[in-house]
FIBAVEX-719008 format. One line per field, with one value per residue (C-alpha): residue number from 1; x, y, z; residue in one letter. Coordinates in nm, 4 decimals. Each point is the difference from the previous one (the first is absolute). Layout:
FIBAVEX-719008
i: [NUM	...] .
east: [X	...] .
north: [Y	...] .
up: [Z	...] .
aa: [A	...] .
***
This chain:
FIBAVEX-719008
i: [1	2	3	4	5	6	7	8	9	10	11	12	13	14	15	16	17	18	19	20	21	22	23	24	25	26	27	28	29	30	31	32	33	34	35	36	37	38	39	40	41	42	43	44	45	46	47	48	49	50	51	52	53	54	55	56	57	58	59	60	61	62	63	64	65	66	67	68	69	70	71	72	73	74	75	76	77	78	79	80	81	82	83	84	85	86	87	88	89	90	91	92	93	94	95	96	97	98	99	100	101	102	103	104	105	106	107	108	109	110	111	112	113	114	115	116	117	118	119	120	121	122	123	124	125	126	127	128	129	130	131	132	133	134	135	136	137	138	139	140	141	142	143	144	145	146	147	148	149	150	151	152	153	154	155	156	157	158	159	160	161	162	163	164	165	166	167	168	169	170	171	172	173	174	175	176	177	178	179	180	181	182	183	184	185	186	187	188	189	190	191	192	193	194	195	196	197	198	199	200	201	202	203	204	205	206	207	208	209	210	211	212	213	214	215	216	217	218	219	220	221	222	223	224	225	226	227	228	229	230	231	232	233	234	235	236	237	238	239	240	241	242	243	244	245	246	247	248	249	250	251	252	253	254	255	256	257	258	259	260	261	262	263	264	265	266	267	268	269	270	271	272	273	274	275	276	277	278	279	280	281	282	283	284	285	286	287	288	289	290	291	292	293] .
east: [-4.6752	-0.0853	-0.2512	-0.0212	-0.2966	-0.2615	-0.3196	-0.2293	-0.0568	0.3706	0.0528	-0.2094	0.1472	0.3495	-0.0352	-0.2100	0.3093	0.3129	0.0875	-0.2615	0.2051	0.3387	-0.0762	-0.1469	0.3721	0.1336	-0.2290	0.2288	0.2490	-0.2247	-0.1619	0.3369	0.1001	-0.3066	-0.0596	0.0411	-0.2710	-0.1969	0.0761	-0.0555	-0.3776	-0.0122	0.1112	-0.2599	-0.2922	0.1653	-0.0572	-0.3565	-0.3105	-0.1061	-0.1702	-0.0386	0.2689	0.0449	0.3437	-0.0298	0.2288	0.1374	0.1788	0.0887	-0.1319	0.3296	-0.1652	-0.3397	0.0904	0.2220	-0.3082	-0.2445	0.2545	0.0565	-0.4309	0.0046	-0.4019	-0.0957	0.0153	0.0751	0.1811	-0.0798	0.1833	-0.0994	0.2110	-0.0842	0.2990	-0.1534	0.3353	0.0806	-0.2517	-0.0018	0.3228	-0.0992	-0.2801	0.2684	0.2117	-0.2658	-0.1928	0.3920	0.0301	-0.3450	-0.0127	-0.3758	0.0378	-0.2679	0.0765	-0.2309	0.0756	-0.1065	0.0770	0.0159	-0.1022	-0.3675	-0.0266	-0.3640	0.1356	-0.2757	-0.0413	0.1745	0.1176	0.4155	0.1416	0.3584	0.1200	0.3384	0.2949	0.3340	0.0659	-0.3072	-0.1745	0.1407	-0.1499	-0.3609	-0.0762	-0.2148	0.1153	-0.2375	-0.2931	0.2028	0.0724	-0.3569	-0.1067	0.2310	-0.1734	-0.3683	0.1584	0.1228	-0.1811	-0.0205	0.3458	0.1979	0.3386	0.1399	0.3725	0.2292	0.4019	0.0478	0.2921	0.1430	0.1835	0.1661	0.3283	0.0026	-0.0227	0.3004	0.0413	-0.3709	0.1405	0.2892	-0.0638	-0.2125	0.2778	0.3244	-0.2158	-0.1631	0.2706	-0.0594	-0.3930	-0.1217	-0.3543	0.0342	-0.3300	0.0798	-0.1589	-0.2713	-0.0537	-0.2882	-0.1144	-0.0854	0.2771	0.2818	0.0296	-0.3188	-0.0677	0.3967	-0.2273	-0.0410	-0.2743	-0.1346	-0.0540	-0.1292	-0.2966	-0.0929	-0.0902	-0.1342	-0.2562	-0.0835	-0.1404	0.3199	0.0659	0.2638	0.2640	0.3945	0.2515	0.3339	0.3132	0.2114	0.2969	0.0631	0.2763	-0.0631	0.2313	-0.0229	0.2792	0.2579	-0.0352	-0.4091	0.1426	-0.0150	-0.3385	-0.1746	0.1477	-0.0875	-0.3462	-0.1366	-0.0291	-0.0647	0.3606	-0.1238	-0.3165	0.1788	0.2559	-0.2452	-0.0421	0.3307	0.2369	0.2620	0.2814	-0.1945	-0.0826	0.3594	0.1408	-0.2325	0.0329	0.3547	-0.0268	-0.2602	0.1546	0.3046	-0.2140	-0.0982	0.3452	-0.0058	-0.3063	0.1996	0.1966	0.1220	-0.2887	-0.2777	-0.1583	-0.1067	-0.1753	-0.2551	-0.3694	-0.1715	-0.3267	-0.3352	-0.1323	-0.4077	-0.2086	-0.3785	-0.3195	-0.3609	-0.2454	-0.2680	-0.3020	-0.0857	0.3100	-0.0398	-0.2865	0.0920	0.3316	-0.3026	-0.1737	0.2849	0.1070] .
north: [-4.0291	0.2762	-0.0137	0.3280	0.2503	-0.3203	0.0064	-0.2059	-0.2827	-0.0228	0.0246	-0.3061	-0.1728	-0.0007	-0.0442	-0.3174	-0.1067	0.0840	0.2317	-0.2137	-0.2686	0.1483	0.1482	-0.3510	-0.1846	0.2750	0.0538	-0.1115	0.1911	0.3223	-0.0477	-0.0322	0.3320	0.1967	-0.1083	0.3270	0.1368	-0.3168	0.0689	0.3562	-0.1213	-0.2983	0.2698	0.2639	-0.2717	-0.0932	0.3659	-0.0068	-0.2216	-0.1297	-0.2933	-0.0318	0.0916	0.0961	-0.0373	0.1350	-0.1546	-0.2904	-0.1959	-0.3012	0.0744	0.0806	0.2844	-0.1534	-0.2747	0.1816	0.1680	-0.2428	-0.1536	0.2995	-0.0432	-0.3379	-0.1034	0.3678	0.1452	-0.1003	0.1123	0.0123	0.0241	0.1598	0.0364	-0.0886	-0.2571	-0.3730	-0.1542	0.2278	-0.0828	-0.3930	0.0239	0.2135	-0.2285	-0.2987	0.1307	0.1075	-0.3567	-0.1486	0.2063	0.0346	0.3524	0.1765	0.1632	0.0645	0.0912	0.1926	-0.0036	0.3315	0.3475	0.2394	0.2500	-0.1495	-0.2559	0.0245	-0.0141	-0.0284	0.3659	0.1105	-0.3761	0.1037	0.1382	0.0545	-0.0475	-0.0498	-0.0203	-0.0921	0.1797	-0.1072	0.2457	0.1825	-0.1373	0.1346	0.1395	0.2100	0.0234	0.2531	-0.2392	-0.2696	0.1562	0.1399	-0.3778	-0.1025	0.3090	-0.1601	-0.3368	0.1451	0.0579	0.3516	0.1036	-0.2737	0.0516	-0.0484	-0.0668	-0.0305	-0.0014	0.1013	0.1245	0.3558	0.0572	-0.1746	0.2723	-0.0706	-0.4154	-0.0192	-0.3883	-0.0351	0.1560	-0.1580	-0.2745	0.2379	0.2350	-0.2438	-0.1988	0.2519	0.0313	-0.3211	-0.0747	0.2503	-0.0825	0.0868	0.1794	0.3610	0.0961	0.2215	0.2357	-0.0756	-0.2928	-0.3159	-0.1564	-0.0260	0.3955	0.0888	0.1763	0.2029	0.2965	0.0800	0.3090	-0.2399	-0.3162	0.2302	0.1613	-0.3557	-0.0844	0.2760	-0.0286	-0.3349	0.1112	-0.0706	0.1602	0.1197	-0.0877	-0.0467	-0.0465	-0.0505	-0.1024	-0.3059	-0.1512	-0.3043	-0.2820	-0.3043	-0.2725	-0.3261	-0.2951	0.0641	-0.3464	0.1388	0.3022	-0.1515	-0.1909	0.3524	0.2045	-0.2707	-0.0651	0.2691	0.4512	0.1254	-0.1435	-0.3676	-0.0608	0.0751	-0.2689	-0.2635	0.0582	0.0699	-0.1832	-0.1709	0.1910	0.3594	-0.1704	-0.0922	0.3595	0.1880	-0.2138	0.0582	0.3696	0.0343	-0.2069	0.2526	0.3016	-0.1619	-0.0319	0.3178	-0.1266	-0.3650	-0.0420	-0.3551	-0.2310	0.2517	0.2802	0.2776	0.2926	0.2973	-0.0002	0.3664	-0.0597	0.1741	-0.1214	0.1200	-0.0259	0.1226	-0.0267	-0.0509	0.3050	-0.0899	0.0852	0.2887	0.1639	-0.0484	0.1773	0.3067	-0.0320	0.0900	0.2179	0.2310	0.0039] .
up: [-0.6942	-0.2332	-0.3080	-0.1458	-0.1662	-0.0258	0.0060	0.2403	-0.2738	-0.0807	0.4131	0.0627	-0.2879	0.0202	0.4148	-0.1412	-0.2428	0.0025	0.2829	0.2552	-0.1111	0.0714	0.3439	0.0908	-0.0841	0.2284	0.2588	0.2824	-0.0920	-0.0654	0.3318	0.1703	-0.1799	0.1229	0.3366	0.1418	-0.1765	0.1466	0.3721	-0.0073	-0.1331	0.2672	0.2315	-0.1362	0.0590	0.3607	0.1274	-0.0911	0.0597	-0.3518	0.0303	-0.4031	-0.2100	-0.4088	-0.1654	-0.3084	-0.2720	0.2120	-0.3105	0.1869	0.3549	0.2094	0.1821	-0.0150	0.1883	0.2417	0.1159	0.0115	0.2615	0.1914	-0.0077	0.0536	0.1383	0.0740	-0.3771	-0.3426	-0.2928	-0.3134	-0.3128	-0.3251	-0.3670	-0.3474	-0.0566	-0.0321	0.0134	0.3221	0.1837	-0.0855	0.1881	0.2821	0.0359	-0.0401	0.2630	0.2334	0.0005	0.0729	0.2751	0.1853	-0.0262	0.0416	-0.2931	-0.3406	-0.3098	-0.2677	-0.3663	-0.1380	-0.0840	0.3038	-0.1944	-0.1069	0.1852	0.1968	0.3771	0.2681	0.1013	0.4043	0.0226	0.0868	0.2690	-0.1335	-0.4049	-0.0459	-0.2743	-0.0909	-0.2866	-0.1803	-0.0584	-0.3275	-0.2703	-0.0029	-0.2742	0.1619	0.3511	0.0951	-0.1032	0.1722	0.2942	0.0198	-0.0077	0.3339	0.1257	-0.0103	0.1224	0.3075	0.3027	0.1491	0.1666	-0.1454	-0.0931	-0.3493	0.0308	-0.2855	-0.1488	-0.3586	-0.2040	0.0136	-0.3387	-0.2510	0.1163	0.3195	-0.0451	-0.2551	0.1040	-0.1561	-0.3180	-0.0248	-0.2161	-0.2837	-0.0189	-0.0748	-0.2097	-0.2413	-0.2417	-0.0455	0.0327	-0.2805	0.1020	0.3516	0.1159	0.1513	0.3582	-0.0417	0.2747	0.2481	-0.2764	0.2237	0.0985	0.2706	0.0015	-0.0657	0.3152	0.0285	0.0133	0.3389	-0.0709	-0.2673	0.2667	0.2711	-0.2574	-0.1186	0.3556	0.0660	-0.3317	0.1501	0.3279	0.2086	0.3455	0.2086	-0.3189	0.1540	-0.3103	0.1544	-0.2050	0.1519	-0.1038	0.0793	-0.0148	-0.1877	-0.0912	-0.2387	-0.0184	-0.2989	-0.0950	-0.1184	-0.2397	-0.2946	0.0485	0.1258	-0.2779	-0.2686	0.0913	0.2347	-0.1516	-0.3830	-0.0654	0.1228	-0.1837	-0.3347	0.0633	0.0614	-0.3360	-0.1849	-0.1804	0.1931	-0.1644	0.1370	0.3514	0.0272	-0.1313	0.2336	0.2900	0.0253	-0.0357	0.2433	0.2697	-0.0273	0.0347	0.3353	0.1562	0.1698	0.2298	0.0496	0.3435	0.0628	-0.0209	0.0155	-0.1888	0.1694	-0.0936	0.1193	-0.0861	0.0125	0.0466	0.1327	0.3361	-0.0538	0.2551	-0.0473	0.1929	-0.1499	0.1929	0.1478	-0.1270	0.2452	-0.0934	-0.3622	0.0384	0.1862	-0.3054	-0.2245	0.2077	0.0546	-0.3798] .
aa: [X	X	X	X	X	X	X	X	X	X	X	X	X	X	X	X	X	X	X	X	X	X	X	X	X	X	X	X	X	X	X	X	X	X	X	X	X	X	X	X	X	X	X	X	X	X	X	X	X	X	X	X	X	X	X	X	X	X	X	X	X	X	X	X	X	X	X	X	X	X	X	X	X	X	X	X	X	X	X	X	X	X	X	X	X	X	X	X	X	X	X	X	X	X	X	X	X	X	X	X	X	X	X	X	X	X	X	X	X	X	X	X	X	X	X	X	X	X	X	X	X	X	X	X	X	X	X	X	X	X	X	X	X	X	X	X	X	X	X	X	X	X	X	X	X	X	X	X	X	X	X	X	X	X	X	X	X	X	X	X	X	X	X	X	X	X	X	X	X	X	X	X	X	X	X	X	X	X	X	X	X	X	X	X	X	X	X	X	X	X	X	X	X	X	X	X	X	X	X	X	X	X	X	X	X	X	X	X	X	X	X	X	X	X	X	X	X	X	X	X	X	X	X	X	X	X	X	X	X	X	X	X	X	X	X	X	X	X	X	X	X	X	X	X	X	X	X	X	X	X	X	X	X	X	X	X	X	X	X	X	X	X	X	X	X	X	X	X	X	X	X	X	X	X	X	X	X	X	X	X	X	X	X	X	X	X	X	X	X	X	X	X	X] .
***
């Protein structure tokens, strides 16, 4: 899911309408698609010794609940994003399934954490759409205790994920009011930048900052194209809103532009991502930092 160059009131509201409601419909299928961004997290979390846990921007709790498994008695996991309709179904889901999971409606960004409280934060792709990600990041920084790990995937760029583009660029001819990508705006590809990404972590009093691109395989069943190009991207929320004769038109153009990523029953494509990991300096170290500068 993409929303481009909003700000953080236009963020929380259209994750509160439209495109909340659109990645809720698809959740299983969007959880199915990223799940290897979700076991390289669990995995992350495995090879430490966090008792408490932050995912930041858990939408509908996939990876939040994964974790608080892998936890189970001796930690918990806690899940934080400003979608209401997200996180009434990751609460849903979690209550169905027993999972020790908690969920906090806020922004990550403001939101007044208890200070040193985490000993890992974590994120599937969700954290792009800070306004102010320094400020935002800066925040996860006083929530986490000293020496705890902030591990993240986000998007490299809008070039090197043509699948995510797909469905803007076949359809513009006809979707005059398309919005345009703004470079390093919140959004998907906010944080392509790699020099960019690193400085914004280090403004916000990261440590020992590793930014390494992966590329990895993910796959979705054919039968779903039309429902994720419909609903889900830039391309999907104006079609929740068009006429039928434009939904039809663009629908059929769009689903062609995809054929190239169709074999047999599946679609596959490559996601080029960042894997970030992070660590929060103790305070003796921070000190000597300024001591030295």
């Amino acid at each position: 899911m993409d929303v481009t160059h909003q700000t953080d009131d236009e963020q929380t509201a259209l994750w509160n309408g439209l495109a909340g409601r659109a990645w809720v419909e698809a959740q299983e299928l969007l959880d199915q698609m990223f799940k290897p961004f979700e076991d390289r997290l669990v995995e992350a979390v495995s090879a430490g010794s966090a008792g408490r846990v932050l995912d930041v921007g858990c939408g509908t709790g996939s990876t939040t609940r994964a974790v608080a498994r892998l936890l189970g008695a001796k930690g918990r996991c806690i899940g934080i994003d400003i979608s209401d309709p997200m996180l009434a179904a990751a609460r849903a889901r979690t209550e169905r399934e027993g999972t020790p999971a908690s969920f906090i409606h806020a922004n990550a960004q403001s939101h007044s954490f208890e200070p040193a409280s985490f000993d890992m934060i974590i994120s599937r792709l969700g954290v792009m759409f800070f306004d102010d990600p320094v400020r935002a990041f800066a925040n996860l920084r006083r929530a986490a205790r000293d020496n705890a790990e902030f591990r993240f995937v986000a998007w490299r760029s809008a070039a090197e994920n043509p699948f995510m583009t797909t469905a803007e660029r076949a359809a513009a001819p006809l979707l005059p009011n398309l919005p345009a990508r703004r470079p390093s705006a919140p959004g998907q590809f906010a944080f392509a930048d790699r020099r960019r990404l690193y400085t914004i972590l280090e403004e916000s009093g990261w440590a020992e900052i590793d930014i390494r691109p992966i590329d990895v395989a993910c796959t979705l069943p054919e039968k779903e194209l039309v429902r994720y190009l419909s609903r889900l991207g830039p391309v999907g929320l104006i079609l929740q809103e068009a006429d039928e004769r434009t939904r039809t038109q663009v629908i059929e153009t769009v689903r062609g532009a995809f054929d190239p990523y169709v074999h047999g029953a599946a679609v596959r494509f490559t996601a080029a991502c960042w894997m970030v990991g992070a660590r929060a300096p103790s305070a003796s170290a921070a000190l000597k930092e300024v001591a030295s500068a």
